[in-house]
C-alpha positions in Angstrom: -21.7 -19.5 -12.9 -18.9 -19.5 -10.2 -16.9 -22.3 -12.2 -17.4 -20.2 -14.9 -15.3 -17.3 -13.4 -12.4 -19.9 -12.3 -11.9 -21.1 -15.7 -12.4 -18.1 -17.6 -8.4 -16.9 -18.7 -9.8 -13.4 -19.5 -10.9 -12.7 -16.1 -8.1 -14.3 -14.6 -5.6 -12.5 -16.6 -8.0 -9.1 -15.8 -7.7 -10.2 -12.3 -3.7 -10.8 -12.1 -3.3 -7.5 -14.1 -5.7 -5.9 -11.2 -3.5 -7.2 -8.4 -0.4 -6.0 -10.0 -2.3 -2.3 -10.6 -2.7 -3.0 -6.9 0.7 -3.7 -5.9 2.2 -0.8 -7.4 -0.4 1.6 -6.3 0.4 0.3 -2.5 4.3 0.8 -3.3 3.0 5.0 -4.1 2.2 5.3 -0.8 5.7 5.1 0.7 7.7 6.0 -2.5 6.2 8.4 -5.6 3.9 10.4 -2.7 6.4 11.5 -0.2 9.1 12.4 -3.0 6.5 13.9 -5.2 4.9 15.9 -2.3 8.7 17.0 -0.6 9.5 18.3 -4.6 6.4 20.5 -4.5 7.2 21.8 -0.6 11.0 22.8 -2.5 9.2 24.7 -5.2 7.8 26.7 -2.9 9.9 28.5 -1.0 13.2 30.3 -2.9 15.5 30.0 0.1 17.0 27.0 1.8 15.7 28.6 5.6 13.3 26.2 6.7 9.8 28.1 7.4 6.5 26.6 8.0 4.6 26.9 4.8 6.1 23.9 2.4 6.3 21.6 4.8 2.5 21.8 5.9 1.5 22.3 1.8 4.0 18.7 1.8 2.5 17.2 4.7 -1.1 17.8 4.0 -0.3 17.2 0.2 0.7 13.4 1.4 -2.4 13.0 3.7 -4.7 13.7 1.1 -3.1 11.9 -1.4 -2.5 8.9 0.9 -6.4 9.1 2.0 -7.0 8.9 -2.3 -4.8 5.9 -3.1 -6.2 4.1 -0.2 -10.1 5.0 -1.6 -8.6 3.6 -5.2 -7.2 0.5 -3.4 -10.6 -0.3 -2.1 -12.0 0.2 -5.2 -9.6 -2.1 -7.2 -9.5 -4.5 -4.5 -13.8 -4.7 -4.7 -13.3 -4.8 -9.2 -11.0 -7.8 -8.1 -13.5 -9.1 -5.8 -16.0 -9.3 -8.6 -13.8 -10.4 -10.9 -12.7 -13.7 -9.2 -16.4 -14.2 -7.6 -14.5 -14.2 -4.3 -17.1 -13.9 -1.3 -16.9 -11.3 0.6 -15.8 -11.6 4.4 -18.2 -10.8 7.3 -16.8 -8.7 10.2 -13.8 -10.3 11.8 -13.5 -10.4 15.1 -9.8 -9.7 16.3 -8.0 -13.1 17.9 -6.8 -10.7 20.9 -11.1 -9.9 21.7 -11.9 -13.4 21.6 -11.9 -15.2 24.7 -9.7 -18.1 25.5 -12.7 -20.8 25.7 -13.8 -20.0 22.4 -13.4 -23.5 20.1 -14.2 -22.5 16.9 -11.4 -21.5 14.9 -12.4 -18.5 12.8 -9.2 -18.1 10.7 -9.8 -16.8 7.4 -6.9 -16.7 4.3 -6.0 -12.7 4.1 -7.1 -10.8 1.3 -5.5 -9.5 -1.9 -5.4 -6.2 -0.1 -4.0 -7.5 2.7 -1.0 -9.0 1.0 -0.6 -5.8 -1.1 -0.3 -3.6 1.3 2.2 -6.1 3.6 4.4 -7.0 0.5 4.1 -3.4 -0.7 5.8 -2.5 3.3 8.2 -5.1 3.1 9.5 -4.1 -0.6 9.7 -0.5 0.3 11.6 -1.5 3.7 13.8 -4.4 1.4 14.7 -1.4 -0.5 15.5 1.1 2.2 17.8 -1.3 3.7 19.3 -2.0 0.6 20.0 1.4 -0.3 21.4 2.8 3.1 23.8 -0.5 2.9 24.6 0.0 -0.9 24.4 3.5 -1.8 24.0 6.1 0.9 27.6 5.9 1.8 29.1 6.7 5.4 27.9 9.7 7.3 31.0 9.7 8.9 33.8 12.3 7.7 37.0 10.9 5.5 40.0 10.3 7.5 
């Protein structure tokens, strides 16, 4: 049955169209949220005086839709799971717990949602840098 699910294109084509579902859902969390939850804070208030109450609506707006995405990663990330007939990894016991004298080597490959949620970091950084380089222009005034 498992050579079944590595030869099967359907499920591996279900399964690359899963990751990339993935991968954009991890790129919300530091893009589409934040914006979308900062343009609902704005439409709250009708004067550009700060005061409290759009910025905690915004702020708890991004928790909870942060703590949701991150629910809907872990539920992709199991449908992929399932998909690929990947086994699922035990507890892992972190390298800096484990003492020195310990021979085996317990070194696992990450997981998708491991290297979604990296790559989906080092995009959203990638672009940061390249906009404040690019486009933000200087913060310094015209001489």
């Amino acid at each position: 049955m498992s050579e079944e699910r590595e030869h099967n294109p359907t499920r591996s084509l279900a399964a690359g169209l899963i990751a990339f579902v993935m991968l954009l859902t991890a790129l919300s969390l530091w893009t589409v949220i934040p914006v979308a939850w900062l343009w609902i804070g704005s439409q709250l208030t009708e004067t550009q005086f700060p005061t409290l109450g759009p910025y905690l609506v915004a702020l708890c707006g991004v928790i909870a839709s942060i703590l949701i995405v991150a629910w809907i990663l872990g539920l992709l990330n199991e449908l992929y799971l399932n998909l690929t007939g990947a086994h699922h990894i035990g507890p892992i016991r972190p390298s800096w717990l484990k003492s020195m004298r310990d021979t085996a080597k317990d070194t696992h490959p990450p997981t998708l949602l491991e290297v979604v949620i990296v790559g989906s970091v080092v995009i959203a950084v990638l672009a940061l840098l390249v906009w404040f380089i690019t486009l933000a222009g200087s913060p310094l005034p015209s001489a």
